[in-house]
C-alpha positions in Angstrom: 55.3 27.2 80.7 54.4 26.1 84.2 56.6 26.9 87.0 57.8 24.3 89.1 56.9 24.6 92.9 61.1 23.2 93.6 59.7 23.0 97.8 57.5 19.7 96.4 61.2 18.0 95.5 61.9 15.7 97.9 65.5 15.0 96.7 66.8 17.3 94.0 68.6 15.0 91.5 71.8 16.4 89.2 72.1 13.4 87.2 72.3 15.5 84.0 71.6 12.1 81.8 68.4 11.4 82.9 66.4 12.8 80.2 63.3 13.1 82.7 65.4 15.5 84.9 65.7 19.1 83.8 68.8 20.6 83.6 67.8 23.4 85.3 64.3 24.4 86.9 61.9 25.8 84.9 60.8 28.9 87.6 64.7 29.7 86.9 63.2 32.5 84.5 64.1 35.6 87.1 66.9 38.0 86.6 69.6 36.8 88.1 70.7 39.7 89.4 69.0 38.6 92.6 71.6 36.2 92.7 75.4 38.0 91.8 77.8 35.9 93.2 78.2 32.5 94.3 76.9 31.0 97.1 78.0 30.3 100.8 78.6 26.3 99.8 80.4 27.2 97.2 82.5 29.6 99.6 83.2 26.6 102.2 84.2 23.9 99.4 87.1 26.4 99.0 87.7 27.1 102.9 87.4 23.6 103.2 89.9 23.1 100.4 92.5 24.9 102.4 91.7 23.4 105.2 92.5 20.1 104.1 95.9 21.1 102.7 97.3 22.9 105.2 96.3 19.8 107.9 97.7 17.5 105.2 100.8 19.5 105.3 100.9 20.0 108.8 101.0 16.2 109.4 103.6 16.1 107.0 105.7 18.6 109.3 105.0 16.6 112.2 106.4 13.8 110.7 109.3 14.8 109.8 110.4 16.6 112.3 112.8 14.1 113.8 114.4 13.1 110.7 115.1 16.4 109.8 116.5 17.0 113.3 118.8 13.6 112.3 119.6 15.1 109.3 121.0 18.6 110.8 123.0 16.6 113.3 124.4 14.6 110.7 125.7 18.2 108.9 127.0 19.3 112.4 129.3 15.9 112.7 130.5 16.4 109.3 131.5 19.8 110.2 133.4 18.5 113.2 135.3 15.8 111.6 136.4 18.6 108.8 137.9 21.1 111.7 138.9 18.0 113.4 141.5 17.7 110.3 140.4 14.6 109.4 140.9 13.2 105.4 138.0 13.3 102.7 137.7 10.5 102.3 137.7 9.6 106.1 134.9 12.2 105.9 133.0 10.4 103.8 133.0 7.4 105.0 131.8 8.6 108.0 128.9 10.6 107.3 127.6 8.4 104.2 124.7 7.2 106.0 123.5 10.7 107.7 124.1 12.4 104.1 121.0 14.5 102.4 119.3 12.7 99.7 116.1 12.5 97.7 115.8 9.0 99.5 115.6 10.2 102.9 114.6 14.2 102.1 111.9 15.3 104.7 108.4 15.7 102.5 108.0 19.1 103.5 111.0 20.2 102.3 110.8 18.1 98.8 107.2 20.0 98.4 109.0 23.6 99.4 111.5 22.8 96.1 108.3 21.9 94.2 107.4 25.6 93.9 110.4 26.4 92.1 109.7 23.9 89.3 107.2 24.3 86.6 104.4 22.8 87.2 104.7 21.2 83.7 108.0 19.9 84.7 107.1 18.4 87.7 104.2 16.4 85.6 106.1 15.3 82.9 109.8 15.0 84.6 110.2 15.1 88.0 107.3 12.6 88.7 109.4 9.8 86.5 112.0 10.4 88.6 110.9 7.5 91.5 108.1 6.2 93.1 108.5 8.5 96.0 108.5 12.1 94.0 105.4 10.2 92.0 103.0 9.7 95.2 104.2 13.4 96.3 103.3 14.8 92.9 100.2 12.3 92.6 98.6 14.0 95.4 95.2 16.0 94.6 96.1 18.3 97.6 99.6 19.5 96.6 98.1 21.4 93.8 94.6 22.4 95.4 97.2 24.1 97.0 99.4 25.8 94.8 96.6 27.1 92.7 95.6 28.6 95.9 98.4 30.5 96.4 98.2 32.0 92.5 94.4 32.6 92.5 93.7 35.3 95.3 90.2 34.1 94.3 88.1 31.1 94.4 88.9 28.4 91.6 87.6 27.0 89.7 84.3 28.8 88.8 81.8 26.6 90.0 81.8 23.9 92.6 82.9 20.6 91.3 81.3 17.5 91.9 83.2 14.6 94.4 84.7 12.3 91.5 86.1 16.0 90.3 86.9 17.5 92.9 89.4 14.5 94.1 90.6 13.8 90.7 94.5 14.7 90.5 94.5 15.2 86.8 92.5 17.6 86.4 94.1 19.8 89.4 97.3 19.0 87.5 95.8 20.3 84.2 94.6 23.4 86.0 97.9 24.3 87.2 99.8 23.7 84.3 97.4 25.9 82.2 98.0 28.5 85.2 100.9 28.4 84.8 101.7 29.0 81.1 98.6 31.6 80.4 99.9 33.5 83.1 103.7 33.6 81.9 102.9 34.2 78.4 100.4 37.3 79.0 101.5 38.5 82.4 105.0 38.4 81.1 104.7 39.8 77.7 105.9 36.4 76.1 104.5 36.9 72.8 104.8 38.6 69.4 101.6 39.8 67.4 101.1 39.9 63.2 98.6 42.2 62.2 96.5 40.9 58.7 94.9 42.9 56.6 94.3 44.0 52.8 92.4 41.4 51.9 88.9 41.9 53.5 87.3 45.0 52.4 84.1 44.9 55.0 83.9 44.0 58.2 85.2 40.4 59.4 82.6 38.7 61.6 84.2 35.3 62.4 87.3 33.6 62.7 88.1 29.8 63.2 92.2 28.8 64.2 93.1 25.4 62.6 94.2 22.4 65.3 97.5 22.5 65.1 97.7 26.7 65.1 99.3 26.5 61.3 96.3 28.3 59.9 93.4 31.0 60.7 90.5 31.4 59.1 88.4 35.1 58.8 85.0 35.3 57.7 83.6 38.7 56.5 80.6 41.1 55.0 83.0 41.0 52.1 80.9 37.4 51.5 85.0 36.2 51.5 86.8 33.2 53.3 90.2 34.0 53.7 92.8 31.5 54.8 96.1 33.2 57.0 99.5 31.6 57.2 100.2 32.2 61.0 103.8 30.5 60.6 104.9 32.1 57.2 103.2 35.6 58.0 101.1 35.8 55.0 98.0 35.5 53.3 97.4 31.9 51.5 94.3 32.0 49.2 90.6 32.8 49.1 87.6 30.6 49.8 84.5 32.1 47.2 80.9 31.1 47.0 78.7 32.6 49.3 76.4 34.9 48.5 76.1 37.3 52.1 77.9 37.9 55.4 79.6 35.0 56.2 78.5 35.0 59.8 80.4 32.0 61.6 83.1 29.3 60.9 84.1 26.2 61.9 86.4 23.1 61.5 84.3 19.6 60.6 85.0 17.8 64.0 87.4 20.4 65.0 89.8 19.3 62.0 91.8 21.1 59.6 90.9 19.2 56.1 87.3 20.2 56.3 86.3 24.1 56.7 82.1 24.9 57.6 81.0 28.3 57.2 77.3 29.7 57.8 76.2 33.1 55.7 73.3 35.4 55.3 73.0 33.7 52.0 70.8 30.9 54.2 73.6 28.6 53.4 76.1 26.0 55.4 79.0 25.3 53.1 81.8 23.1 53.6 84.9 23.6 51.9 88.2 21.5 51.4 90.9 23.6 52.8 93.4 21.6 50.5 91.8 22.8 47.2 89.7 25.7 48.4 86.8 24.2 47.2 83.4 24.0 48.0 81.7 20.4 47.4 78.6 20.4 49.6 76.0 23.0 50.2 73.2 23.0 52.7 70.1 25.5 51.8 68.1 26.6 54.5 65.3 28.7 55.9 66.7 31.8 56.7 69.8 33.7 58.1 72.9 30.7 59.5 74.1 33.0 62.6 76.0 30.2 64.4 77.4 26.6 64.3 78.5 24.3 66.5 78.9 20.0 67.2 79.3 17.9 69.8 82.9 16.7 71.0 81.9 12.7 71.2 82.3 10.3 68.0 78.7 9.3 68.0 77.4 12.5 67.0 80.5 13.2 64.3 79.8 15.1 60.9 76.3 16.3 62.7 76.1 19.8 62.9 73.8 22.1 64.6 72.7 26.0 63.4 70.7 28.8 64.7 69.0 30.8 62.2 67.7 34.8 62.0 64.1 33.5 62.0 64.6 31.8 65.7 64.7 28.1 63.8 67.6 25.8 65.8 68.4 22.4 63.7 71.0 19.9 62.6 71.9 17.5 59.9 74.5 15.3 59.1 77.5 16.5 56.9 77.6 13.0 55.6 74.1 13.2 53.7 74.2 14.8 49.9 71.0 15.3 50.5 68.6 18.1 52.5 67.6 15.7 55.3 68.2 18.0 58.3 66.1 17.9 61.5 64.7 21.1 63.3 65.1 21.2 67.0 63.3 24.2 68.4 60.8 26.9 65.8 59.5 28.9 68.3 61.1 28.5 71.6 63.0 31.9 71.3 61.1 35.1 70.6 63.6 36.8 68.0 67.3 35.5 66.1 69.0 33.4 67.8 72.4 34.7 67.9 75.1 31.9 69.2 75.5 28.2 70.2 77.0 25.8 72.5 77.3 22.3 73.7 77.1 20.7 77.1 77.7 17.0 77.8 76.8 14.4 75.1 73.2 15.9 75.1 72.5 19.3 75.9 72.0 22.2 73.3 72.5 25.8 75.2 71.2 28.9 73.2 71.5 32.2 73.5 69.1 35.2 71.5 68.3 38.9 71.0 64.9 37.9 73.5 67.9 37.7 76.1 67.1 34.3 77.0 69.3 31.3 77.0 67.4 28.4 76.5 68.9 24.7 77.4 67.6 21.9 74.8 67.6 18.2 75.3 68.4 16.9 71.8 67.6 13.3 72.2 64.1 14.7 73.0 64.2 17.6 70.8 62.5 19.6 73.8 63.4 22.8 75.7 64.3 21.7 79.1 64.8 24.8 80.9 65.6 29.1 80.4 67.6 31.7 82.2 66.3 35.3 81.4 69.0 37.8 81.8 68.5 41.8 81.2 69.9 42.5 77.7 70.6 40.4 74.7 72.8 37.3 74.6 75.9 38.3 72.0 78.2 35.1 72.7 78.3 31.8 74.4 81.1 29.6 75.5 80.8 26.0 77.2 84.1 24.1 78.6 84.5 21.6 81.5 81.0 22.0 82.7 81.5 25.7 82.9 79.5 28.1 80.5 80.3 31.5 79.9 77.5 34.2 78.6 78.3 38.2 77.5 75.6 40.3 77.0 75.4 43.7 75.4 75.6 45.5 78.5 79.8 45.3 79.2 79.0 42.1 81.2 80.0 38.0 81.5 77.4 35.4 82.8 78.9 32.5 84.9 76.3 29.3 84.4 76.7 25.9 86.0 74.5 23.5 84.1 75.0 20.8 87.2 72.6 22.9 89.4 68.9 22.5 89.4 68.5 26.1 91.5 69.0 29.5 90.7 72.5 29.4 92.5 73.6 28.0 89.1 74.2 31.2 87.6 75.8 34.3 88.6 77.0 37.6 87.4 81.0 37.0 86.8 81.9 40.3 85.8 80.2 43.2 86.0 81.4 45.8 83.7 84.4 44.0 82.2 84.3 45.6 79.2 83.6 49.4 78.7 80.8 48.2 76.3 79.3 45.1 74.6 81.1 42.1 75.1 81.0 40.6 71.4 82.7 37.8 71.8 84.1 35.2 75.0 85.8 31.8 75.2 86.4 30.0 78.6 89.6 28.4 79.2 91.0 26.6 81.6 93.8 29.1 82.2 91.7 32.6 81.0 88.7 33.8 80.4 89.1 35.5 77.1 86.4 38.2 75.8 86.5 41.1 72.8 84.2 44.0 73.5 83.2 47.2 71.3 85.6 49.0 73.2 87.8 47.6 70.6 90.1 45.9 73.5 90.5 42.5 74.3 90.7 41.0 77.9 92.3 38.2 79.3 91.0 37.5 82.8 92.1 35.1 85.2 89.6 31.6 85.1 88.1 32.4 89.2 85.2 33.7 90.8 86.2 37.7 89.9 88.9 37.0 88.5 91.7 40.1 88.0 92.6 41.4 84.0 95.7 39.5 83.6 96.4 41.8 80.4 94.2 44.4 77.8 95.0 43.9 74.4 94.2 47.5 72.4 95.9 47.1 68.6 92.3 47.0 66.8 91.0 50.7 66.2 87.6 48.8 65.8 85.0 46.4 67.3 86.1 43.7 67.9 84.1 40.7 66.5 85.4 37.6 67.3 88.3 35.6 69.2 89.6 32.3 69.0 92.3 31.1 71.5 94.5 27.7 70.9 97.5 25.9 72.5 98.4 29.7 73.5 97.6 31.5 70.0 95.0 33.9 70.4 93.6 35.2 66.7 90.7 38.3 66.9 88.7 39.5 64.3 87.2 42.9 64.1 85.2 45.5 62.4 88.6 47.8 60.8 89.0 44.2 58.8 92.2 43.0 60.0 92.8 39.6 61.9 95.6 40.1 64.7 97.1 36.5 65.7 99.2 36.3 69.2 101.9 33.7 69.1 103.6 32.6 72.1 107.5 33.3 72.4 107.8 29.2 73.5 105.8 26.5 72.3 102.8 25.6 74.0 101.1 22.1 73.8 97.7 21.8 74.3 96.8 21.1 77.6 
């Protein structure tokens, strides 16, 4: 493939829905270990960020300087009047209009009490309160800051774009998830159930239902096996396949529909209410992964990587074999995992430790990053995707950049050896190594091991985290699911 000489752009676009733009540059086929962290303009979006809060908060003392000043007086009369012997209600009468309220409240000081709400509270309650409290807590800045002051480290991964970057929601989604990830593993709020006795192999592949009643564990034992997370117990068996069941999903990320990919060359979909299977896909080779776009006009299609390097789709909604294939020799060996980007963009990762970026709507390989060992897991979430390789390490890749800045080496040596398995969320970066631990890391440029999980005595093979329920999968075939202490709502 021709490099691209990137000097000849005249303006670099990043309007990822172009189809005629790459999503990133072809000569982005290096190691990028010439690049290991992020950027200096990455560095002064977040200076920059402080900046801007504490001038914003500095006006804010200015301005209420005086009326605090009023306000103190107002205390000192009050105090006066009380030695002076005067009545209560004299007292009160008095001072009524010099008397602390939320009304009159100096900003700074509302913002001080802030920090000792929840941040989920302050959301969801406090900002219902009035129309003053609402503008405080509607304010972008107030919790640029406050994540700030939780995250020694830059946040959020990768630099967002302007529309992002000024968007209050999402800075209030960011420190809510914060906040509760970090209580429930820094803290210790949770209780673990360890399943077992009903795989006897290896268990490869584990998929959580939506609303965290159900898990899901896929093993060499060619068995499905569905968990009662609530109840503490095993429900039924799921039997058909014919080999390793390899990876496991929900159709469209819901619970009545179950699809699971096998060495037996075959995506099955089963009716979690009956435990039946009633549709069958045959392919060419090997299913290693499975995945789908979030948006309703690609629904029921789902997309596969197979052992011979083959990445396809069809649509679950066709009886018959009328599937599409997307890329037959792209990659050099299997192709091991999966994940989506946008409405448009396939990412996938192989043993030739490439991950490879396809434009489905052209069925063409847009672009490649070459990394040093082989590709074991990929996870894409709010334009953030996460790679682990074989070598103990996690990728950091933002698909927005057209340069080789867009990816960087997260963590080096997280784990003390393969990192099997990781999942980016907006509170944690979540990853299961054959160290036989599990990590969950704090979502920012190097961000610190909130907590190790080390209850499997095995690999461990697969993780799958959910409105704070975290479920692993390993290789001594037993599923471990982490339930928080409180109820947590997805985010």
């Amino acid at each position: 493939m021709a490099a691209k000489d990137v000097s000849a752009v005249d303006e670099p676009s990043t309007n990822i829905c172009d189809p005629d733009q790459s999503l990133l540059q072809e000569n982005f086929v290096g190691s990028i270990y010439e690049s290991p962290i992020p950027n200096s303009e990455d560095t002064q979006m977040f200076e920059q960020n402080l900046v801007e809060s504490n001038s914003h908060l500095s006006e804010q003392i200015l301005n209420s300087e005086i009326v605090l000043k009023n306000q103190l007086h107002s205390v000192s009369l009050e105090n006066e009047m009380c030695n002076s012997g005067d009545s209560h209600s004299e007292i009160a009468t008095k001072s009524t209009a010099g008397r602390l309220s939320l009304e009159n409240l100096p900003s700074l000081v509302l913002l001080r009490i802030f920090y000792y709400i929840s941040c989920k509270d302050l959301v969801r309650n406090v900002s219902l309160t009035c129309q003053r409290l609402f503008r405080l807590i509607d304010d972008s800045v107030v919790w640029k800051r406050r994540l700030s002051e939780e995250y020694s480290k830059a946040y959020p991964l990768v630099p967002l774009d302007e529309e992002t970057f000024n968007d209050v929601h999402f800075w209030q989604k960011a420190a809510v998830s914060q906040e509760v990830t970090a209580k429930m593993w820094r803290d210790g709020n949770y209780e673990w159930n360890i399943y077992k006795d009903e795989h006897f192999a290896e268990i490869d592949s584990v998929w959580l239902s939506w609303d965290t009643r159900y898990a899901y564990s896929g093993g060499r034992d060619r068995q499905i096996i569905q968990w009662g997370l609530k109840e503490n117990k095993f429900c039924r068996k799921f039997l058909g396949h014919a080999g390793w069941v390899w990876s496991l999903m929900g159709l469209n990320d819901e619970d009545r529909t179950l699809v699971s990919g096998s060495w037996d060359k075959t995506v099955k979909f089963w009716d979690t209410e009956k435990a039946e299977c009633f549709l069958t896909h045959k392919l060419e080779s090997a299913v290693l992964s499975l995945t789908q776009f979030g948006n309703n006009e690609k629904r029921d299609v789902v997309y596969y990587s197979l052992y011979n390097r083959f990445i396809g789709c069809f649509d679950s909604r066709s009886p018959v074999e009328t599937k599409k294939i997307i890329s037959q020799s792209d990659h050099r060996k299997a192709v091991l995992c999966l994940a989506t980007y946008n409405d448009n963009y396939l990412f996938s990762g192989s043993e030739d430790s490439t991950i490879k970026c396809f434009d489905i709507r052209t069925d063409r390989m847009v672009n490649q990053v070459r990394l040093k060992s082989i590709v074991l897991s990929l996870s894409c979430k709010d334009g953030i995707l996460l790679a682990s390789s074989k070598e103990g390490k996690i990728f950091c890749l933002d698909p927005k950049i057209e340069s080789e800045n867009g990816c960087y080496l997260w963590g080096e040596k997280v784990h003390g050896n393969n990192v099997t398995c990781v999942q980016y969320h907006n509170g944690a970066i979540i990853s299961g190594s054959s160290d036989k631990t599990v990590k969950i890391s704090e979502p920012c440029i190097g961000g610190s091991v909130i907590r190790t999980l080390t209850d499997h005595k095995m690999t461990v093979c697969d993780v799958m985290y959910r409105k704070g329920v975290l479920v692993t999968a390993s290789s001594d075939q037993t599923l471990i699911a982490y339930l928080p202490t409180n109820v947590i709502e997805e985010d």
